[in-house]
TIMI-2910 file (N, C-alpha, C, CB; in pm, 1 decimal, decimal comma, always signed):
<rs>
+----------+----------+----------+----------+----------+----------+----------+----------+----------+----------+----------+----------+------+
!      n_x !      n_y !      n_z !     ca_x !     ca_y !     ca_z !      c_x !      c_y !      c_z !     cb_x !     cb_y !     cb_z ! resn !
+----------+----------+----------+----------+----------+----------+----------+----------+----------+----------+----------+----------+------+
!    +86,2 !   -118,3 !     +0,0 !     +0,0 !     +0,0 !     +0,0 !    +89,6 !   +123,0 !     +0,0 !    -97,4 !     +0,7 !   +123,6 !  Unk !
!    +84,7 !   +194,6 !   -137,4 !   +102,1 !   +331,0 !   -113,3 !    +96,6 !   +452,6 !    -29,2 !    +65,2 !   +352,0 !   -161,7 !  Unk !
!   +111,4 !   +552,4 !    +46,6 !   +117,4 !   +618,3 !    +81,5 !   +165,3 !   +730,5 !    +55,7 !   +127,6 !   +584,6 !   +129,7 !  Unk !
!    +64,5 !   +846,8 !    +10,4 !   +126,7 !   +967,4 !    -17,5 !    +83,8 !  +1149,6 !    +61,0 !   +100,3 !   +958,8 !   -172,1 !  Unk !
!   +174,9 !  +1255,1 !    +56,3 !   +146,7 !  +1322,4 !    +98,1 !    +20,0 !  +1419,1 !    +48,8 !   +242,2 !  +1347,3 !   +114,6 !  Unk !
!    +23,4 !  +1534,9 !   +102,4 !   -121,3 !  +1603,5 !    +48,0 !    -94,6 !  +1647,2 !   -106,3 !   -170,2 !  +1757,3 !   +148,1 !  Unk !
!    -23,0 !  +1721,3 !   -125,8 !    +46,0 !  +1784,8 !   -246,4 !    +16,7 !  +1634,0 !   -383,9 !   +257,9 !  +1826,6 !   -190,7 !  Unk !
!    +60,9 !  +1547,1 !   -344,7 !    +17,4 !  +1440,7 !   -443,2 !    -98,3 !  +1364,0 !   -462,8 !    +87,2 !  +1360,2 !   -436,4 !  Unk !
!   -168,9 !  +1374,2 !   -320,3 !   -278,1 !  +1320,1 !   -294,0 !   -388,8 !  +1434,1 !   -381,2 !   -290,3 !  +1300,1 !   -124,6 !  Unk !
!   -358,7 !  +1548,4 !   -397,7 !   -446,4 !  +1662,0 !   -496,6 !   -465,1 !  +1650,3 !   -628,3 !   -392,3 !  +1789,4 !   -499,9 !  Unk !
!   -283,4 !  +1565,6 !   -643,0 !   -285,8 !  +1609,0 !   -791,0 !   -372,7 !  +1461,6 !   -852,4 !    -97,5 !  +1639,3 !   -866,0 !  Unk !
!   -317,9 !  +1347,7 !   -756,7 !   -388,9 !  +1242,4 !   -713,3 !   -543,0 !  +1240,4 !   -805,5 !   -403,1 !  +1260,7 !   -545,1 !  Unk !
!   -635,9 !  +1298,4 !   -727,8 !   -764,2 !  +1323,6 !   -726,8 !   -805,6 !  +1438,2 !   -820,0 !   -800,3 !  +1345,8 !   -596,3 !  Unk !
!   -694,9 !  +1549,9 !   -850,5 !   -755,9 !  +1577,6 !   -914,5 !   -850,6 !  +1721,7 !   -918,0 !   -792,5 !  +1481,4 !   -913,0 !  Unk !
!   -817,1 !  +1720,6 !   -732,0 !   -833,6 !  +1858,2 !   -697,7 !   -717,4 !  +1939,1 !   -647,2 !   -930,1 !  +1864,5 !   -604,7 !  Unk !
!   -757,1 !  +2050,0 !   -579,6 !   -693,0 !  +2119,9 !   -525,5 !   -592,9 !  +2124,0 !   -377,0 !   -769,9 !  +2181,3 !   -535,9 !  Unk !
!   -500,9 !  +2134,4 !   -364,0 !   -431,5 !  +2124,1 !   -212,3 !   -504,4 !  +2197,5 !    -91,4 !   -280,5 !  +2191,8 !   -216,7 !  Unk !
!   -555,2 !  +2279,6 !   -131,7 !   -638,3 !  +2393,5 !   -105,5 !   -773,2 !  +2319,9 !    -19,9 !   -680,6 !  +2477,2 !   -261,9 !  Unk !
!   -815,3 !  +2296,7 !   -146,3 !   -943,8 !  +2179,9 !   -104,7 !   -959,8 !  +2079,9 !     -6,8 !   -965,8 !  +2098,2 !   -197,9 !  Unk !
!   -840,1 !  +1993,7 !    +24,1 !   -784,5 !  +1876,3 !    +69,3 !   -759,7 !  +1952,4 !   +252,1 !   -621,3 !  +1821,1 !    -45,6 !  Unk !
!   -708,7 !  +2046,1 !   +218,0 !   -685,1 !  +2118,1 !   +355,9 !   -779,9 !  +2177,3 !   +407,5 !   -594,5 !  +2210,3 !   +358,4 !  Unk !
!   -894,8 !  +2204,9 !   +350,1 !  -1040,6 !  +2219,2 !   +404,3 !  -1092,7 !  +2133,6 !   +460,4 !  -1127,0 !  +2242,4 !   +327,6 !  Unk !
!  -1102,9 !  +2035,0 !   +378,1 !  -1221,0 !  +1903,3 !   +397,2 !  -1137,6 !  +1868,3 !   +504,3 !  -1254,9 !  +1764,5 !   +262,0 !  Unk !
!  -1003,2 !  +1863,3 !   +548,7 !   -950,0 !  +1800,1 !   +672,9 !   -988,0 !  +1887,3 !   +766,4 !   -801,6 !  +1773,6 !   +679,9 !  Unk !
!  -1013,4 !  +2017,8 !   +789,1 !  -1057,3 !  +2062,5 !   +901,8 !  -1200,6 !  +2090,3 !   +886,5 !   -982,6 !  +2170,9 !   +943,8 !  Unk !
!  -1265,2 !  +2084,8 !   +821,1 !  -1442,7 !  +2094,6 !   +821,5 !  -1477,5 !  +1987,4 !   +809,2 !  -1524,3 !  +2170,9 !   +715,4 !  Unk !
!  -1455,5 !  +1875,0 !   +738,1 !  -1485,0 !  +1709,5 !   +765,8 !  -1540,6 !  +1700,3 !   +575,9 !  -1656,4 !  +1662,1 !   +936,3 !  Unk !
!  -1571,5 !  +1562,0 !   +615,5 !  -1601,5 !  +1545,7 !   +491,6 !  -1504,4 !  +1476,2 !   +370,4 !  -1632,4 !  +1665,3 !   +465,3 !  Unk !
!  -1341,6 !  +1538,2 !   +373,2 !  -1263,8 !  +1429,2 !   +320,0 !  -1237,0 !  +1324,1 !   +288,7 !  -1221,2 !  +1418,3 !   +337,3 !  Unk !
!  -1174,7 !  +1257,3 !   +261,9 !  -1072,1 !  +1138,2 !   +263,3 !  -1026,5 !  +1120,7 !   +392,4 !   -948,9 !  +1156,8 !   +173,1 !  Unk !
!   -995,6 !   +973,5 !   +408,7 !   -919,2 !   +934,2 !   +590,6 !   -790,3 !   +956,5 !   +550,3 !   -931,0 !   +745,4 !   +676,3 !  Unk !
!   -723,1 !   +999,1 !   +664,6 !   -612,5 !  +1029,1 !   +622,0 !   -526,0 !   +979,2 !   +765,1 !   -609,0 !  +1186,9 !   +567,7 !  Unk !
!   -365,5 !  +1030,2 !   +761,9 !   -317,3 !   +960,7 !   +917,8 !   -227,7 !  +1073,1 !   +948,5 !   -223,7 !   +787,7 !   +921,9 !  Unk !
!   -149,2 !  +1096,9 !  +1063,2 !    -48,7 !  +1207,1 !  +1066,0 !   +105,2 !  +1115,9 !  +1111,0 !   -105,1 !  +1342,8 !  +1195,5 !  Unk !
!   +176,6 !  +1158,3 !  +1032,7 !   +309,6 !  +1130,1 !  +1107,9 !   +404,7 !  +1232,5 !  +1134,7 !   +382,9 !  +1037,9 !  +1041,3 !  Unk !
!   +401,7 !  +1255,6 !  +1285,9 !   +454,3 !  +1380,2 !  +1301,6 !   +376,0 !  +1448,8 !  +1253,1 !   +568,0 !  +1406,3 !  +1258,9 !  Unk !
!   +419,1 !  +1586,8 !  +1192,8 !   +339,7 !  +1690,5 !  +1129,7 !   +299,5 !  +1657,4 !  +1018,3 !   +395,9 !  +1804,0 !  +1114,5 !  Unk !
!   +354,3 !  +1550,9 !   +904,5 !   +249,3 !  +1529,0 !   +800,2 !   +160,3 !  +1430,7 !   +757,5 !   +292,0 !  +1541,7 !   +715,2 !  Unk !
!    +98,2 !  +1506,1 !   +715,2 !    -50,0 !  +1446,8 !   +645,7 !    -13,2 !  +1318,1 !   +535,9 !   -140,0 !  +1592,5 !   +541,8 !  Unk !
!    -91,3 !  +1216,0 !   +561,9 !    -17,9 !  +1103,1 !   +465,7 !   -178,5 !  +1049,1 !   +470,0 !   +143,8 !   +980,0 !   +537,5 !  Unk !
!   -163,2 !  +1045,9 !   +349,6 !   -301,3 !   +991,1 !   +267,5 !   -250,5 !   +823,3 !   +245,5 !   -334,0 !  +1092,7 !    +81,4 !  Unk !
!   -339,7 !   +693,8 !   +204,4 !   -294,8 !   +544,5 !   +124,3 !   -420,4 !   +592,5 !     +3,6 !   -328,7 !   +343,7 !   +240,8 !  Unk !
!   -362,3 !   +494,9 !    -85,4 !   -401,3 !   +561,3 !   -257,8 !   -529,7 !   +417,8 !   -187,2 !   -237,3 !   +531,6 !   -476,2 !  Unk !
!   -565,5 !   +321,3 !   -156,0 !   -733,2 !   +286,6 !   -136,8 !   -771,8 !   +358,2 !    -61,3 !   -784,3 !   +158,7 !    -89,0 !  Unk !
!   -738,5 !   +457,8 !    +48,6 !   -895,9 !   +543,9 !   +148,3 !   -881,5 !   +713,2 !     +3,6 !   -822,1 !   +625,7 !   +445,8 !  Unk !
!   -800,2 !   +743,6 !    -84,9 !   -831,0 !   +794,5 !   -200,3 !   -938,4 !   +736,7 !   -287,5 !   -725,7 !   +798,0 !   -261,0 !  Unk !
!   -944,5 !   +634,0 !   -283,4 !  -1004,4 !   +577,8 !   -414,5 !  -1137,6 !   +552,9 !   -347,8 !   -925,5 !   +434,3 !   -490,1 !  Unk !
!  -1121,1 !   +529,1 !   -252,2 !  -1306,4 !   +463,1 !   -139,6 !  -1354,0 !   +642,8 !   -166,9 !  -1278,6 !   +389,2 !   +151,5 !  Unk !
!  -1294,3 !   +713,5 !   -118,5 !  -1331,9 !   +826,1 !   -112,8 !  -1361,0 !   +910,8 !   -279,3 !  -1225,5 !   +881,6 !    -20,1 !  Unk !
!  -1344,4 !   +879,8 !   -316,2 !  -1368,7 !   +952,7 !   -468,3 !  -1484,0 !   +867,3 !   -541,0 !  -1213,5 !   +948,3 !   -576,4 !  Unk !
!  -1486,2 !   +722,6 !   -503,6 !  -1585,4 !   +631,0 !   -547,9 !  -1685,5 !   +644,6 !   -486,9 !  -1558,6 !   +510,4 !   -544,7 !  Unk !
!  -1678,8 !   +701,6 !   -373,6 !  -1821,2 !   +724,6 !   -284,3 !  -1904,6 !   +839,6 !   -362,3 !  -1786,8 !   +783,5 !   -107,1 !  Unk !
!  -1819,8 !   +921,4 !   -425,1 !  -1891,7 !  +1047,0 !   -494,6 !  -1922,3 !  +1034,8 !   -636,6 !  -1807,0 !  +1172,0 !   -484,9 !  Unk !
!  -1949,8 !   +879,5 !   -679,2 !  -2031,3 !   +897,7 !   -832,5 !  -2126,4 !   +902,2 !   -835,6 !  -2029,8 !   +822,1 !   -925,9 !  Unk !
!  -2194,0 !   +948,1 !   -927,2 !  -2309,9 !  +1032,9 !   -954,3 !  -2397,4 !  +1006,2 !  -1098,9 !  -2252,8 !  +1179,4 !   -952,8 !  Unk !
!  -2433,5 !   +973,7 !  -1094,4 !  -2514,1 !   +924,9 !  -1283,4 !  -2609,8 !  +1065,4 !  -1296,1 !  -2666,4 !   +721,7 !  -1290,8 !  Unk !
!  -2657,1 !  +1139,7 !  -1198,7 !  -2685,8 !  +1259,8 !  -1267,3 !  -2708,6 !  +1389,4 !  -1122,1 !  -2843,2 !  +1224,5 !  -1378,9 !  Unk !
!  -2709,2 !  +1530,6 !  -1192,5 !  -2714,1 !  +1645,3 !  -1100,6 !  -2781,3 !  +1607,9 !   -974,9 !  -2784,6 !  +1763,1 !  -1162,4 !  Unk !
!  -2902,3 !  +1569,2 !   -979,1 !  -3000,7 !  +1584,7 !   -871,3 !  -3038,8 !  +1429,0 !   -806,8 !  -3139,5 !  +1664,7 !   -937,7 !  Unk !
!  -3050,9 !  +1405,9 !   -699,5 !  -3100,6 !  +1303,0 !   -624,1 !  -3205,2 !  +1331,6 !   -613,6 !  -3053,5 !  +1272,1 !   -516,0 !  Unk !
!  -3239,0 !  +1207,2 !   -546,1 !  -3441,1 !  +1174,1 !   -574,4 !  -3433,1 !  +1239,8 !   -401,6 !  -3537,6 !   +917,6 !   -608,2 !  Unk !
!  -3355,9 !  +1268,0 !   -347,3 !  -3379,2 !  +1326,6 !   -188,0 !  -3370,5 !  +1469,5 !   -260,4 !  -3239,7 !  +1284,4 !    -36,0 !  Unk !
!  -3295,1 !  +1579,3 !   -324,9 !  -3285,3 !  +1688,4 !   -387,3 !  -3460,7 !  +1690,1 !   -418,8 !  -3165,5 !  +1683,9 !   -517,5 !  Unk !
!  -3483,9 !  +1607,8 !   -539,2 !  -3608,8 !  +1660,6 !   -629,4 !  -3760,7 !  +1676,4 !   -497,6 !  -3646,5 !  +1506,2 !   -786,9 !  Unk !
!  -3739,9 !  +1530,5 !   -423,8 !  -3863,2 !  +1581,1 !   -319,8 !  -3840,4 !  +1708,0 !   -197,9 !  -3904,5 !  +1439,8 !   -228,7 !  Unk !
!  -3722,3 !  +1710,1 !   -191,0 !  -3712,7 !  +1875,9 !   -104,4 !  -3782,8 !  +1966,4 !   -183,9 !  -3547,0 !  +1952,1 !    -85,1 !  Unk !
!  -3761,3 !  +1948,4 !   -293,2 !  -3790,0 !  +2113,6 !   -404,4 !  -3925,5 !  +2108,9 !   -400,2 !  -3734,0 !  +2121,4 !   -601,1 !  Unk !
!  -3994,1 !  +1988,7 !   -373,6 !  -4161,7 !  +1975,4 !   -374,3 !  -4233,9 !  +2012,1 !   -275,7 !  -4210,4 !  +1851,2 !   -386,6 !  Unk !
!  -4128,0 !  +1981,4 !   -149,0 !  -4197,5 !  +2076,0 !    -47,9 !  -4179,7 !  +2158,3 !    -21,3 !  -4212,7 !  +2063,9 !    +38,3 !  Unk !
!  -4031,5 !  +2242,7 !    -79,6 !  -4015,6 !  +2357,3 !    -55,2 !  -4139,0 !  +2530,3 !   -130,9 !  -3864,6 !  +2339,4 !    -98,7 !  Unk !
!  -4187,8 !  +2426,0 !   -234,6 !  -4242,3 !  +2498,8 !   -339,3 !  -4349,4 !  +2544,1 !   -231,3 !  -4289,0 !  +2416,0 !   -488,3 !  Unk !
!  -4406,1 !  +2694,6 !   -281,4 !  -4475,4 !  +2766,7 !   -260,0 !  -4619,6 !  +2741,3 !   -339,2 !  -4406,8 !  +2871,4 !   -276,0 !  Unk !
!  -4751,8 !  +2708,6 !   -322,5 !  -4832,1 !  +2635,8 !   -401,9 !  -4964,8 !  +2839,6 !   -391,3 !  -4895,8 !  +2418,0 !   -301,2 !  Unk !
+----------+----------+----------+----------+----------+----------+----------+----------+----------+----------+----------+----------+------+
</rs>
């Protein structure tokens, strides 16, 4: 098992370093581990984590019935 830092783990995925350093302090990321001071990602909790976010289209069927009750009649 691989192991890489944040900087590769971005280019990795595909986003931003930027990004990666958010989602670690607001939640929501990838698992990640610390050694010492750095951040060390393994390329499967990357891949669990990016696979969790496919999508076959914009809106979920939880999205479309919010909008039904949100509507004003």
């Amino acid at each position: 098992m691989k192991n890489i830092r944040v900087k590769e783990a971005a280019e990795y995925l595909g986003v931003s370093k930027s990004m990666l350093d958010k989602l670690r302090c607001f939640g929501g990321g990838p698992r990640y581990f610390k050694l010492g001071r750095a951040v060390v990602y393994s390329l499967p909790d990357l891949d669990a984590w990016r696979d969790e976010r496919v999508r076959s289209n914009t809106w979920s069927a939880a999205n479309q019935n919010n909008l039904a009750t949100d509507r004003v009649v």
